[in-house]
N, C-alpha and C positions, 0 to 999 in steps of 0.2 A: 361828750356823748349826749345827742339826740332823744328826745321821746316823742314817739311820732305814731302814727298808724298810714301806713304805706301800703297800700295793696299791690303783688308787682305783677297779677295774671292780666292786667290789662283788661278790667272788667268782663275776663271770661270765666262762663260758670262755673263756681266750687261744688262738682259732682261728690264729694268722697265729706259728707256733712257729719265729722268728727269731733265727737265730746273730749273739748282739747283746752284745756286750762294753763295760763301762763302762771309759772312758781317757781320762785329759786330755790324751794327746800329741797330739791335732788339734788342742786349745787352746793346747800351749805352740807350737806348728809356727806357729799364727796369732798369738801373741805375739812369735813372733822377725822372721815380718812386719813386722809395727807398727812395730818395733825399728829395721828398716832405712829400714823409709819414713815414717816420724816427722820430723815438720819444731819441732813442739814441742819447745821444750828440757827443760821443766817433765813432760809426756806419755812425753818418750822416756828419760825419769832413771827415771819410775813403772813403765813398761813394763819399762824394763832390768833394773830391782830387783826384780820381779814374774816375771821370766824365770831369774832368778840362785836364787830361794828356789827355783823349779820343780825347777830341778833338783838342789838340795841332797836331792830327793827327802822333803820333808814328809809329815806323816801326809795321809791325804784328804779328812778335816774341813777342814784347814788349806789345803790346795788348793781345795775347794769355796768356802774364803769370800773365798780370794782371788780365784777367778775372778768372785766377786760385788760385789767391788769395782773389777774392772776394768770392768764391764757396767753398771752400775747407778748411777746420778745420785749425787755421795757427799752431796749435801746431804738428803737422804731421812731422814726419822726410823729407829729401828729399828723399830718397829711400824709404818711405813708399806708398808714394803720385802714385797710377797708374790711369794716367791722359789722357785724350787725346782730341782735337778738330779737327770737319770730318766736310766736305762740308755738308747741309742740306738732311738725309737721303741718302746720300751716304755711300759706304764701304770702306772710303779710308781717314787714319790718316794723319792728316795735320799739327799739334802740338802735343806734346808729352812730358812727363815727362820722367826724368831717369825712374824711378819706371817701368813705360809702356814700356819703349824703351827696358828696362832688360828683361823683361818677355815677350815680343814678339818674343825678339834676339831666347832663347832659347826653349819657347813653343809654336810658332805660328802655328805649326801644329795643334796642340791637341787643342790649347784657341778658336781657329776661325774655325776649321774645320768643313767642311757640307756635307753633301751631297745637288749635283746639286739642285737636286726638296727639296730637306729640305730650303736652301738656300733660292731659290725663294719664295716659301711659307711664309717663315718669313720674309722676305724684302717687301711680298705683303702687310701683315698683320701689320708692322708698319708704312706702307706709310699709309695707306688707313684708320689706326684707327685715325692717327694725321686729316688727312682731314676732318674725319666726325666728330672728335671731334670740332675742328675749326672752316668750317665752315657749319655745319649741328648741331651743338650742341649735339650731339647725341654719348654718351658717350657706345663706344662697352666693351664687355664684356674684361677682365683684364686676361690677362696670366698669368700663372705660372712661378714662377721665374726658370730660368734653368741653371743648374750647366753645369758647364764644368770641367774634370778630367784630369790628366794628371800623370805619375806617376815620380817622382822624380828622376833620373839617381842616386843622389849622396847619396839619404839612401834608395832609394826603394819602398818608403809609397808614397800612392795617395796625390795630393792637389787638392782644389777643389778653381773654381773661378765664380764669377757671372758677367756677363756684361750686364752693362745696358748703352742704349740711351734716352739722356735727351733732346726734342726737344723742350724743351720751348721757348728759343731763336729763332726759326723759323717765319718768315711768311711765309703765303700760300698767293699767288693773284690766283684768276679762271680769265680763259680768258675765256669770253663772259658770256652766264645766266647758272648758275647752275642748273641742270637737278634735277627733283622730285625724290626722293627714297622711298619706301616703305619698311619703317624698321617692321613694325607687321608683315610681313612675313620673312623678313631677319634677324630681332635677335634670333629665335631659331637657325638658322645655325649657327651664329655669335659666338653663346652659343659652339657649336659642333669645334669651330676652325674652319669652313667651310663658304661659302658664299662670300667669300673676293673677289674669282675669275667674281663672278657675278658682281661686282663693274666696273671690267675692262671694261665691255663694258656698262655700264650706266655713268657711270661716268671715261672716259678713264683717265691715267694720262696726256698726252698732253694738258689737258685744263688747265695746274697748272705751276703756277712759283713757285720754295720756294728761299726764301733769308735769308741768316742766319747763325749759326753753332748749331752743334751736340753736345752735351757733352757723351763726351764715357770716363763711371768711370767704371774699372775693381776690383772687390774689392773682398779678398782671404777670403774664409767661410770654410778654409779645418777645422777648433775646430766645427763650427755650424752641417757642413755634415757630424763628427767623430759621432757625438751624435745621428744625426738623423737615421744614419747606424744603431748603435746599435736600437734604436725603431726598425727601419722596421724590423731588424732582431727579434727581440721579438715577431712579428705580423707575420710574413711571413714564422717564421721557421716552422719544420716539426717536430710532438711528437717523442720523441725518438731517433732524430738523433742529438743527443748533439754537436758530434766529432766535424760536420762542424759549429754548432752556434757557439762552444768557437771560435775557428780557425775565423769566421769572425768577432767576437767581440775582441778577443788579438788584432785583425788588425786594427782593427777600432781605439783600445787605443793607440797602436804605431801611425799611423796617429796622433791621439790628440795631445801626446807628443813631435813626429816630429822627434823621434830617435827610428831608427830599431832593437839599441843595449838592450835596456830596456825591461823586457820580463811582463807580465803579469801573475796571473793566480787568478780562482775564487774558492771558495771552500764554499758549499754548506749549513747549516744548518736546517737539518730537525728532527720532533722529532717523537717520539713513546710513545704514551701517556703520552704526555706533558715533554718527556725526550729526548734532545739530542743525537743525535745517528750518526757515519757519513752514508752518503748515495753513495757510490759509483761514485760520479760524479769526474771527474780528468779534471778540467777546464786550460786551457793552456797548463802551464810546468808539473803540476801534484805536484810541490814541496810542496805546502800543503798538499797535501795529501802525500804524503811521510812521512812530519814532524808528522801527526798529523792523517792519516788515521791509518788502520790496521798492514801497515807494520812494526809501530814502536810503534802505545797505542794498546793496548788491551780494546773490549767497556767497559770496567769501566773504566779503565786509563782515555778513551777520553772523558768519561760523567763528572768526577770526574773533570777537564780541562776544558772543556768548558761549564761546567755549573760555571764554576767560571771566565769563560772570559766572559759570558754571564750576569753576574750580576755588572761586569764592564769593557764593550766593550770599553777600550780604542784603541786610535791611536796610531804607533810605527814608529819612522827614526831612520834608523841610514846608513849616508853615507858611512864607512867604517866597516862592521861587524868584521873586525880584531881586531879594537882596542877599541871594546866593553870591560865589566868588565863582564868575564863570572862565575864570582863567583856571583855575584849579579842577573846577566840576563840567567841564565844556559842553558836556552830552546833554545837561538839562536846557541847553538853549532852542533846540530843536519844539521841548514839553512847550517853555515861554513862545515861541513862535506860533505852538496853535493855542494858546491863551490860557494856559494852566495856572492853576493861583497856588492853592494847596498842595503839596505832593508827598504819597506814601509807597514806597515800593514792596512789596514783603516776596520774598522766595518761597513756594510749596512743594513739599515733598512728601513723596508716597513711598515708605517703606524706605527710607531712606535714600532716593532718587528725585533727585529734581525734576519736577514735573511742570513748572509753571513759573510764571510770575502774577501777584494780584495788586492792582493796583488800585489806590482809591485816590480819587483826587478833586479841586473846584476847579468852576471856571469863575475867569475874571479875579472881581475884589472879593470873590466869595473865599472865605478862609477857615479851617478846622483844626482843632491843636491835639496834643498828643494823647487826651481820652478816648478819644474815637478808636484809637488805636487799639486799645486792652477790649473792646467792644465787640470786634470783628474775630478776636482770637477764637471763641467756641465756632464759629464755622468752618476754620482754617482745615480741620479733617474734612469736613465732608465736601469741602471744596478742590482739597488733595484728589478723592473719590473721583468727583464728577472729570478731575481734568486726567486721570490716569485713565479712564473711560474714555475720551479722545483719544488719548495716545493708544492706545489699544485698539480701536477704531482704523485712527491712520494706520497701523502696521498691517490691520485686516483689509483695508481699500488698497496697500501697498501689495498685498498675496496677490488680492481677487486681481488687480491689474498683471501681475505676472500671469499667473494661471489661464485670463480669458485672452492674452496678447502672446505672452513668450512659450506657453504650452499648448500641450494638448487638452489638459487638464480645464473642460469647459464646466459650467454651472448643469449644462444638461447630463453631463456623465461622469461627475464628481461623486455620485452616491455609489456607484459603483469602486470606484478608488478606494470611499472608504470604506469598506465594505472588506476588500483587500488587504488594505492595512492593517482595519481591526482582526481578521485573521491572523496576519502576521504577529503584533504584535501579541495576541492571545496565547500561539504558539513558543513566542518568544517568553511571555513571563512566565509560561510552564517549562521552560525550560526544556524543552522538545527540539530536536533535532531541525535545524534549520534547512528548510528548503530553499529554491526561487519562490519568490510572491506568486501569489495565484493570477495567472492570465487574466486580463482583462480583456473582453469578448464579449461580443453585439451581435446578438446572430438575429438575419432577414429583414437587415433593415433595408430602405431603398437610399440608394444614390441619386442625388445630382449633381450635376457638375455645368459649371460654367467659365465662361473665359471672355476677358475683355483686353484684346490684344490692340496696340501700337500699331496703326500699317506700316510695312514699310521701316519699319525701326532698324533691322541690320543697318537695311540697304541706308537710310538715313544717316546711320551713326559714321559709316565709310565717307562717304558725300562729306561731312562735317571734318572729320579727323583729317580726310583728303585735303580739302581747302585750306586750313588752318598748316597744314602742313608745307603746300604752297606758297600760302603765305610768309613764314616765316623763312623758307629756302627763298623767297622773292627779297625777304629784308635784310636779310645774311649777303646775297649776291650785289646788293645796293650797298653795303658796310664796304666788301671785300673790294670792291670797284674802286670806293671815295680816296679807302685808304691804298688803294695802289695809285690813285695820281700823287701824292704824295711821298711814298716809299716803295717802288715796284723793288721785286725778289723773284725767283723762280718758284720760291716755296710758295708764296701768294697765288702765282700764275696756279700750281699745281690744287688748290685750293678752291679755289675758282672755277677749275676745272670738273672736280669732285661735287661740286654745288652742282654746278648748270644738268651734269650726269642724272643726280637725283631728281630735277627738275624734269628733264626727261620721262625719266622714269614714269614720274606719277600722272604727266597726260598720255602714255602710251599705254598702261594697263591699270585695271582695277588696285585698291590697296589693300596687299594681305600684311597678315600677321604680322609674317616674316621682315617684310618691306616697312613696315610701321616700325618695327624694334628697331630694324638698321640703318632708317633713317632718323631715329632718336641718339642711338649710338653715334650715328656722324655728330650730329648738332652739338651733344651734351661732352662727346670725348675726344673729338677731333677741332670742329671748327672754333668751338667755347675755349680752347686752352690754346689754339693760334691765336685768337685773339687778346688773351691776354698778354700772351709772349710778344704780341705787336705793341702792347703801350707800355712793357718793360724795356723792349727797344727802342721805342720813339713814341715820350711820350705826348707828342704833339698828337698823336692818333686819340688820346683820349676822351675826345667830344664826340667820335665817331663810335667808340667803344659804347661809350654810356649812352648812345641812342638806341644803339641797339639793345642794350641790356632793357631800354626804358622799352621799345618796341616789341620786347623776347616775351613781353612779362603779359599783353595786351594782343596776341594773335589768337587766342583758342576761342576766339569768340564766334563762330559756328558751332565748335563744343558745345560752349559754355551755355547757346542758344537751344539747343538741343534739348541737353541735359535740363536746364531749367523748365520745359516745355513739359519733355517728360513727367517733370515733377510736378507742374500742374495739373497737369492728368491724372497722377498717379494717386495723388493727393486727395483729389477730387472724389476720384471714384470711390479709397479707402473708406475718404470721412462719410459718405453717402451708403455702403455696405455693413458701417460698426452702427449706423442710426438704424439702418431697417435690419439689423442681424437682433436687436433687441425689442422693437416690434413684430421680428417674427417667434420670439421664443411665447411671445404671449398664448399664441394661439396652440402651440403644442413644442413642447420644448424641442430640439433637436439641433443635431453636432454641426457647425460651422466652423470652418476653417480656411482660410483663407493664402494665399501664395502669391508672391511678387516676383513677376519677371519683369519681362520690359513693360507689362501690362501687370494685368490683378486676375490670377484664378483661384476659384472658390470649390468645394468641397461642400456637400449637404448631405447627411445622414440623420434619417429619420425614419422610426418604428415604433413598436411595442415594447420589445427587449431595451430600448434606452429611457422609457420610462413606463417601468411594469405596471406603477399602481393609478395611471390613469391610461383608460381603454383607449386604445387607436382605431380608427377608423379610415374608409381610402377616401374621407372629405378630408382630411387632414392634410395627403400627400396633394389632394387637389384645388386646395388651398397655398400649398407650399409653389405648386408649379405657376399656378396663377400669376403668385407673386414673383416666382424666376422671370417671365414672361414682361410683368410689367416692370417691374424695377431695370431689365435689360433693355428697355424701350426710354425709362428716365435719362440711365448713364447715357445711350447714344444722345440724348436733348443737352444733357449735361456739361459734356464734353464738346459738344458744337459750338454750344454758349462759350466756350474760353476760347474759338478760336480768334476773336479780335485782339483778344490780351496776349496770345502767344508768339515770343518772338520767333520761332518756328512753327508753322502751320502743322499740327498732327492731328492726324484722323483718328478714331479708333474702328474696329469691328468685335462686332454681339457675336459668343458662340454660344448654343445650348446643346451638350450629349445627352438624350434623352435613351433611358435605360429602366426597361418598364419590370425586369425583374429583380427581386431581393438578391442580397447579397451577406456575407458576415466580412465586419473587419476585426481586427485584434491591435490591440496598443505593443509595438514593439519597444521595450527595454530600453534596447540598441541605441533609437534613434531619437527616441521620445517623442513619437506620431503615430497615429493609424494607420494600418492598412490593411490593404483586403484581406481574408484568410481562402488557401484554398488555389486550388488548379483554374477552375472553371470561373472566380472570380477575380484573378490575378490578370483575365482576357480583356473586364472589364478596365485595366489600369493599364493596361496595352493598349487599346484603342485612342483613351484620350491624351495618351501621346503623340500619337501621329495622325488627328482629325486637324489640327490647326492649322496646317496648308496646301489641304486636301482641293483639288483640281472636280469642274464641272468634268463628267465626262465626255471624251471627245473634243475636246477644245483647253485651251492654254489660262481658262480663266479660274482664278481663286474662286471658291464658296463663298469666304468671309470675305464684304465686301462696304467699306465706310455706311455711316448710315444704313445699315439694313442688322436683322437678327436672323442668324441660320437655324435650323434647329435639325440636328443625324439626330438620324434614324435605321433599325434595321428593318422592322414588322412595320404595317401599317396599321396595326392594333398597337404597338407603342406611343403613337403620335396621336390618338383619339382623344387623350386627355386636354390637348393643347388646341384643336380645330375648333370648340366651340369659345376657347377665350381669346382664342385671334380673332376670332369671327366681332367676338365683344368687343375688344381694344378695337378695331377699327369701325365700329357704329361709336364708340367713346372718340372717334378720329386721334388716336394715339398711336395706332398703324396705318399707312396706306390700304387701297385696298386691295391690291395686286399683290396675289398668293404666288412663287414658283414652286413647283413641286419637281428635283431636281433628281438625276440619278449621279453619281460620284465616282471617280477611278477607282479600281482597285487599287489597293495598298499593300505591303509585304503583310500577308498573312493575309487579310481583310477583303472581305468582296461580297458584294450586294448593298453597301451604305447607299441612303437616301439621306434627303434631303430636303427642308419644308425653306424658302426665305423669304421673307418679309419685308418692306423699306419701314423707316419708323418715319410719320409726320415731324420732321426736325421746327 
């Protein structure tokens, strides 16, 4: 113990100039206490002996240290002990432990620092609660304990410290009559950390003497604060921004363990119907997921693994993974290959469900032994917390993807659903006669529709199937040939015969259905089981056999041309429709749906009724069209662009049904989709049936036509919204500038369609 005079306000002004005398007779007064009402035999011999020196009147050194070993745990190291005694509500250390003296020398800036009016404010508020506790009895409201941080020069990690002043040792004398206070109005402020200031002038400090000493115990919570980080971060973090929660949770564990060398990392599990799966999450260093993500299992690999760590999550050490037995432990060679030193694996679990693995580990020759261990245990809950908050997460990203993909059920018309539901189920916990669910219904919204069709695609897919079919009755009649110079039959001749027929066939007329099946049916059940019955008879045919089989397997490649072609289209257009179907929600949410034929048609429903509580306006719809208009003029650019990649050259064509009145749809049950409600609106889902290979009038030629965008029409008030953004797109040179303004056949049921078409600048 120290005797020093330490100021620690950092030469900021003492406003609160308090008649404050340092004395230990409030301590020996509390020691003669003890003394009497000591039931300890062993307590009341220390106490007696500790009362007897007191008053042989010792130097104050001597006093001071003994008052630190009446207060103070005696099993304490001496540099654990941060100790210190201050004149009564002053800031300025009078005695002092090494412990204190250390962590002053070095962090007195960071342990004591204030700002001026922070300063003041807290010196008000501990003078003035000791008084009215004293002598007002009048117990004010209880502060928050407040950490103070500081970050460590010599490994980098925060520590955290708490200080506190212990004024029990104090007396208060008031000079003259203590003035009335009206606490029923002052404890709500009190409550607020406020109020304290009204005190100065009811009750000034100048009417007060204190005698006495302070107990100023500083005592290090940086394991308590490692933990509590991690919480607030579980509550404070932000959905989706993972990067920076691991990054402040790795930080937080380094702090725990108190070495910057020792890395962290968390690795996630989540499942898919009720199967392990890894989930993309790269918590820390990522090394688990290295070991044990995609880079290195394949998902069986890792289901097959962690369904079997899963059924016994044990814990793993080993201080040096060099001098493991990796014949026995094979899996840690992967950890030694990306250069791991240390290794600790622990399993976490929420609620009794494995939710995780946490790993802590070095790199290199860096090495940590098994304390570290018992270190990391108080965080291991609220590290369970933050990772069951993933999984939770995933199972939410896994709905939302259902609902915005495989339902109807969009983010624009979800509030409605639940809406629905919570009737239902409202009904249901009342125990009330169970109806159908309440309709879900949209009434007056507008429709759009568009369609981005394949030219040509029938007729294409015929052409492709045809050839290939060709083909392979061309390989068949080369087999059936070779093997008759060798082994001629009647039943070959008659074979032979049956082939050249089909061959026939398919340059004399188009290929239907019909002719397709029963030219499959020859191939797969006639001429495939002569052929094997030819190299059960002679099996010298057999090189002829397996040519063919090798050639049977290599014909569909027109299909296969096709079909792949297709699919870069289809591809194309999808992932170009799901990016702007989410910049279009920004500007007013509304229902997108989308539909895969040989092409992609889309579905747009937008109004007031699908989001009531923000107002619609008709710049909204004329925003929305805008965008049908140029997003239809992208895809045509889009799809051009792929044709040098295609090994089948395909065109598409733009349609847009332009439908300038409202309409109601309703979500049917049945099907699990919308659709229109109503006579008069069910005309509108007629139409865009049969506009897609609607004929100019008078002439043999399609509307929809590569490279261009059509836009039916009935009124020529419906088409006004679109003439001045065509006008735009082609001063933007994103259109040509050749308008056609077209009149269209009639159709069963349909007459008067118009017609606006466009070319797009490809």
């Amino acid at each position: 113990m120290k005797k020093l005079q330490l100021d620690v306000t950092e030469g900021m002004p003492d406003t609160f100039p308090i008649d404050s005398t340092l004395s230990f007779a409030p301590f020996v007064t509390y020691l003669k206490a003890r003394v009497a009402e000591e039931k300890d035999a062993i307590k009341q011999t220390l106490y007696q002996q500790v009362l007897e020196r007191f008053e042989a009147q010792p130097p104050e050194e001597e006093m001071a240290r003994m008052v630190h070993t009446c207060l103070s745990p005696s099993l304490l190291a001496k540099n654990e002990s941060i100790w210190g005694i201050c004149p009564p509500l002053r800031p300025v250390i009078t005695f002092a432990t090494d412990g204190l003296l250390l962590l002053v020398k070095n962090w007195k800036d960071e342990l004591f620092s204030r700002r001026p009016e922070d300063f003041r404010k807290e010196r008000l508020q501990q003078i003035y609660a000791f008084i009215l506790r004293r002598l007002y009895n009048f117990q004010p409201p209880v502060r928050s304990v407040k950490y103070h941080a500081y970050s460590n020069p010599e490994t980098g990690l925060m520590q955290y410290y708490t200080v506190n002043v212990n004024p029990d040792f104090i007396d208060v004398e008031p000079i003259g009559e203590l003035p009335a206070v009206d606490f029923s109005s002052l404890h709500s402020r009190l409550n607020n950390g406020e109020g304290y200031e009204i005190l100065e002038n009811v009750i000034p400090l100048r009417m007060f003497r204190f005698k006495g000493i302070s107990i100023l115990t500083v005592t290090d919570v940086t394991a308590l604060q490692a933990v509590e980080n991690i919480r607030k971060i579980r509550l404070s973090r932000t959905p989706g921004d993972n990067t920076a929660t691991y990054r402040h949770v790795i930080q937080s564990l380094k702090t725990l363990v108190g070495n910057p060398n020792v890395e962290f990392d968390l690795f996630t599990f989540v499942r898919v119907n009720g199967k392990l799966v890894y989930g993309y999450e790269k918590g820390g260093t990522g090394i688990l997921y290295k070991v044990w993500g995609e880079e290195a299992l394949t998902p069986e690999q890792f289901q097959a693994q962690a369904e079997g760590y899963a059924r016994r999550p044990n814990s793993f050490f080993s201080r040096n993974l060099a001098k493991e037995d990796l014949v026995q432990n094979a899996w840690l060679k992967k950890f030694i290959d990306h250069g791991v030193g240390s290794l600790s694996l622990s399993p976490v679990f929420y609620d009794h469900t494995l939710v995780g693995v946490l790993c802590m580990h070095t790199w290199g020759k860096e090495r940590f032994d098994e304390r570290l261990l018992a270190l990391i245990e108080p965080a291991i809950g609220a590290i369970a917390q933050l990772l069951q908050i993933y999984v939770d997460e995933f199972n939410m990203e896994i709905d939302t993807i259902i609902k915005e993909k495989f339902t109807s059920i969009q983010p624009a018309v979800q509030w409605k659903f639940n809406e629905a539901a919570w009737q239902y189920l409202l009904r249901r916990k009342k125990n009330e006669p169970m109806p159908e669910a309440d309709p879900i219904i949209f009434n007056a919204v507008y429709p759009l529709y568009g369609a981005v069709d394949i030219r040509n695609s029938t007729t294409e897919r015929n052409l492709a199937i045809k050839a290939d079919m060709e083909q392979q009755l061309q390989l068949l009649s080369n087999t059936l040939a070779a093997i008759g110079l060798q082994h001629h039959s009647s039943l070959l001749d008659g074979m032979q015969f049956a082939c050249r027929n089909w061959q026939q066939s398919l340059q004399q007329e188009a290929l239907g259905t019909m002719d397709e099946s029963n030219i499959n049916h020859f191939l797969q059940q006639e001429a495939l089981p002569f052929l094997q019955h030819m190299v059960t008879q002679h099996p010298d045919v057999q090189p002829h056999f397996d040519a063919y089989l090798a050639g049977d397997t290599a014909v569909d490649t027109h299909k296969s041309a096709l079909e792949l072609s297709m699919q870069m289209l289809n591809n194309r257009i999808n992932s170009y429709l799901e990016k702007e179907k989410e910049q279009l929600q920004l500007s007013y949410p509304c229902y997108f749906e989308k539909f895969r034929t040989d092409g992609i048609e889309y579905d747009i429903y937008i109004g007031q009724s699908i989001v009531p509580d923000q107002p619609f306006s008709p710049f909204h719809l004329k925003n929305v069209r805008l965008w049908q208009l140029s997003s239809m003029a992208e895809i045509a650019r889009l799809t051009n662009s792929l044709l040098p990649q295609m090994p089948k050259a395909l065109h598409t064509t733009q349609l847009i049904f332009v439908h300038n009145q409202t309409i109601d749809i309703s979500f049917r049950p049945d099907e699990r989709k919308f659709d229109v409600e109503g006579a008069y609106n069910i005309r509108y889902q007629m139409i865009k049936k049969r506009i897609d290979k609607v004929h100019i009038r008078g002439t043999e030629e399609r509307l929809t036509q590569p490279g261009t965008i059509a836009l039916i029409y009935f009124n020529r008030k419906e088409i006004e919204d679109y003439i001045p953004f065509i006008q735009y797109l082609q001063e933007k040179n994103v259109l040509q500038n050749e308008l056609e303004d077209l009149l269209l056949e009639d159709l069963q049921g349909l007459s008067g369609l118009k017609a606006l078409r466009v070319k797009v600048v490809l």
